[in-house]
C-alpha positions in Angstrom: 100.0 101.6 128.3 97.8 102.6 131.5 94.6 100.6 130.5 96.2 97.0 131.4 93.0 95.3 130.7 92.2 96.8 127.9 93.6 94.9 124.9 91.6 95.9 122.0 92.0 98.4 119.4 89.8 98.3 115.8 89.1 100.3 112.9 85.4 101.3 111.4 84.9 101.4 108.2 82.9 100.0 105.0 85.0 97.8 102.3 88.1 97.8 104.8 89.7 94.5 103.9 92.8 96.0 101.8 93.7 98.1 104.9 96.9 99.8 106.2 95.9 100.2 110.0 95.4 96.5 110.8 98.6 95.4 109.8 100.5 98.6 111.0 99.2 98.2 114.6 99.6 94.7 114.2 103.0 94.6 113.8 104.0 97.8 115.9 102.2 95.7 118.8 104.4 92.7 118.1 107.7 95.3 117.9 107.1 96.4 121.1 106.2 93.3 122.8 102.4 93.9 123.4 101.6 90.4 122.6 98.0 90.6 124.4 97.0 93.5 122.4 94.6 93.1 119.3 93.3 95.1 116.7 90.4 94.1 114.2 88.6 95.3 111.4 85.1 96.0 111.9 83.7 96.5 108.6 80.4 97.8 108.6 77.3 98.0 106.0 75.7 100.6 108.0 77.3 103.5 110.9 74.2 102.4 112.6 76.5 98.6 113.8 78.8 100.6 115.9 77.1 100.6 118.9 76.7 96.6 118.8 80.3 96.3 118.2 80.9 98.8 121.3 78.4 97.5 123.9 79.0 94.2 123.7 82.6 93.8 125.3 83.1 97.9 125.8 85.4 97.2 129.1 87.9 95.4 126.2 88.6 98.6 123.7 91.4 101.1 124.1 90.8 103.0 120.8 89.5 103.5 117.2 90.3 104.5 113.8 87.8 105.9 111.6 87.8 105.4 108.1 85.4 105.7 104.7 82.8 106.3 104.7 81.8 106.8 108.4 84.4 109.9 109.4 81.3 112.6 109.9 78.1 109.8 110.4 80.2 108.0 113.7 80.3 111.5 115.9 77.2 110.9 116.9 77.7 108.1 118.8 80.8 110.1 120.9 80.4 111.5 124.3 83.4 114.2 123.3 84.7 115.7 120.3 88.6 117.4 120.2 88.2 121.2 119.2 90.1 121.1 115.9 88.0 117.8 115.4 84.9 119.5 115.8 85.7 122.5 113.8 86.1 119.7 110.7 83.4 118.1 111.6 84.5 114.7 110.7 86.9 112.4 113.3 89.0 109.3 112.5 90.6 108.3 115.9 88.8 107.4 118.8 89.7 106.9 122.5 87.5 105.4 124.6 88.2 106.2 128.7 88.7 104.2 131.3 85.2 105.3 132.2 84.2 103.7 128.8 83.8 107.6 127.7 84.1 107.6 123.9 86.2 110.6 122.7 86.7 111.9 118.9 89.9 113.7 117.6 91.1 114.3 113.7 95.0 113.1 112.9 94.0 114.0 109.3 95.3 117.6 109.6 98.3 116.3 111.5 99.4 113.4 109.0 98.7 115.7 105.8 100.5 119.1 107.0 103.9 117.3 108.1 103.9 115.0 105.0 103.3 117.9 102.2 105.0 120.4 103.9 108.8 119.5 102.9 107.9 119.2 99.7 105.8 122.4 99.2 107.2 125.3 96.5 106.8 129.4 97.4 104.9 129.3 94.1 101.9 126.6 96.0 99.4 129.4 97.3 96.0 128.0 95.9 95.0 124.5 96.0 92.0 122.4 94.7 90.8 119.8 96.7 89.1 116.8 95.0 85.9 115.4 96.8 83.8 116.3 99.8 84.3 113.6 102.3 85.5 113.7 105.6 89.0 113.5 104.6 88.6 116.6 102.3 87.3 118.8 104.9 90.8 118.0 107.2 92.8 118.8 104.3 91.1 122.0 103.7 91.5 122.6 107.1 95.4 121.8 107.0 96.0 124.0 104.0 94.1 127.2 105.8 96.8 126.7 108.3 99.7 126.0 106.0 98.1 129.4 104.5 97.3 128.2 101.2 93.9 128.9 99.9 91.3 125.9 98.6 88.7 125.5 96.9 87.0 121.5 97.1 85.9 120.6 93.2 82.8 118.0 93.6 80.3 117.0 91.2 77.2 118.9 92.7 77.4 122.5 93.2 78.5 123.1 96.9 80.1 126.7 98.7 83.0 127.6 98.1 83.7 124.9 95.3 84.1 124.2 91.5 82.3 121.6 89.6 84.0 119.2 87.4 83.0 121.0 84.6 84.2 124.3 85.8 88.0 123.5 85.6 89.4 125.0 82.2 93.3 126.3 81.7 92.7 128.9 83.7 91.5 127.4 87.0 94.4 124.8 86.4 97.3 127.8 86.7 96.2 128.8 89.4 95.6 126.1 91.3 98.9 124.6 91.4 98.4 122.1 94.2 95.9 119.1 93.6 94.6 116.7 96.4 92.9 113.6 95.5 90.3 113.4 98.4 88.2 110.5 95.9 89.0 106.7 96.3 89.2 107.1 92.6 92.3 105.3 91.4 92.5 102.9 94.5 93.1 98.9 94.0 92.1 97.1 92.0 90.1 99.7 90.1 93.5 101.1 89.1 92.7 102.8 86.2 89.9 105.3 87.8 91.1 108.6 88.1 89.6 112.0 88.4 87.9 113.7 86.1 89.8 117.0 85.8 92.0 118.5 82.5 95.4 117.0 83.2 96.2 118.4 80.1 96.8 121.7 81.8 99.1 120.4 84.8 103.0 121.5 84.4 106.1 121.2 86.0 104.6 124.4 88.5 102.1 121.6 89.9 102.1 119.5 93.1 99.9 116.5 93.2 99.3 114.4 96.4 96.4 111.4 96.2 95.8 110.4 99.5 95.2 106.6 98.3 98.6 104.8 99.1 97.9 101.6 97.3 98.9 101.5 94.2 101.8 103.8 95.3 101.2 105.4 91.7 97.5 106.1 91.1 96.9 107.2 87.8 96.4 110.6 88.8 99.9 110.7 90.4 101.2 108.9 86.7 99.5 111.8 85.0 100.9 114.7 86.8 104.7 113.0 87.0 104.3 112.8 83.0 103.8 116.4 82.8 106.7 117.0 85.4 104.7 117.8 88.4 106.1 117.1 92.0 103.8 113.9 93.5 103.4 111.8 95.9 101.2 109.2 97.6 99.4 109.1 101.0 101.6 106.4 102.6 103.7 108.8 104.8 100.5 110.3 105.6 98.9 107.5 107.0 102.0 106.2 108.8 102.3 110.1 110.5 98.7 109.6 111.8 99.2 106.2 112.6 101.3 107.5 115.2 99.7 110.4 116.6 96.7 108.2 117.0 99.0 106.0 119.3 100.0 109.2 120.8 96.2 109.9 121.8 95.3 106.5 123.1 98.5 106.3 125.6 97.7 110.3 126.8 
């Protein structure tokens, strides 16, 4: 690590208690001996906090993760933002310089390509993406490299989307992958799910929630009843867990 005085790393977000990154970075510090390094939650009510948690020991942070709901609302506050980043428009890992020079970059794209990629079909051209976050808008961007054509499905009407409402038999055929962008399903609320015809999912159908915990949302229960190919945002997270180490030791 080149920033020995430097010790802090945190992640922003709203309602953060339950998550992965903490105790990831935690124990990857531990693993590899870096028993001055720290990494906090910083959960904030408002985006508008970040610059209090920043200013006030700024010398102290290495880097950030970026989670719901502040993935577009923190680039603001960034001196720099990554190309591919920019084109998304939303960030979830930070670096801050030795020059206390905060600089944005998306492992989104990263984490979700390499963990649906092995398990992708030549039948998987056209996907539906559920939701409109920041998240959303990396996997849409993932898939348009992975060549596979999206379309994000949200409640108001949008470009280049479906409503809710829209999705009939259809839609559902020809869509055969299906990405849970929504915190829909997430502990405890485990029986929230998205509201889409799952009635019309089949063995043709891949479905990957990015929530990890439960390991089975309902929507990933739904599809495996019908025989469709799931799986859970774990791997995901743990990919751009990495890559986010990656960019803070670069």
């Amino acid at each position: 690590m080149k920033m020995n005085k430097r010790y802090k790393f945190g992640l922003i977000g709203k309602n953060i208690s339950y998550s992965f990154s903490k105790k990831y970075f935690t124990e990857k510090f531990e693993k590899l001996g870096l028993n001055t390094f720290k990494y906090h939650n910083y959960d904030l009510p408002e985006i508008e906090e970040f610059p209090f948690i920043l200013y006030q020991r700024e010398d102290d942070f290495i880097g950030f993760n970026v989670t719901i709901p502040y993935k577009e609302s923190i680039i603001k506050y960034l001196d720099e933002v990554e190309e591919e980043a920019q084109i998304i428009g939303a960030v979830n890992t930070i670096k801050v310089t030795p020059e206390n020079k905060l600089i944005g970059y998306n492992t989104d794209v990263y984490g979700f390509q390499k963990s649906i990629k092995p398990i992708l079909k030549q039948h998987h051209k056209k996907a539906l993406i559920l939701g409109t976050g920041g998240a959303s808008k990396a996997i849409s961007y993932a898939l348009n490299k992975l060549e596979i054509e999206n379309k994000f499905v949200s409640r108001k009407e949008l470009e280049n989307n479906f409503l809710y409402s829209d999705l009939n038999e259809n839609i559902m055929a020809k869509h055969t992958v299906i990405i849970n962008c929504t915190p829909l399903g997430t502990s405890p609320n485990i029986e929230d799910l998205p509201d889409i015809p799952y009635k019309y999912i089949t063995n043709k159908h891949l479905l990957f929630d990015l929530i990890y915990n439960p390991a089975e949302t309902k929507f990933l229960k739904e599809g495996k009843k019908r025989g469709a190919i799931i799986k859970n945002g774990y791997e995901m997270l743990e990919l751009q867990a990495e890559k986010s180490w990656e960019i803070w030791n670069s």
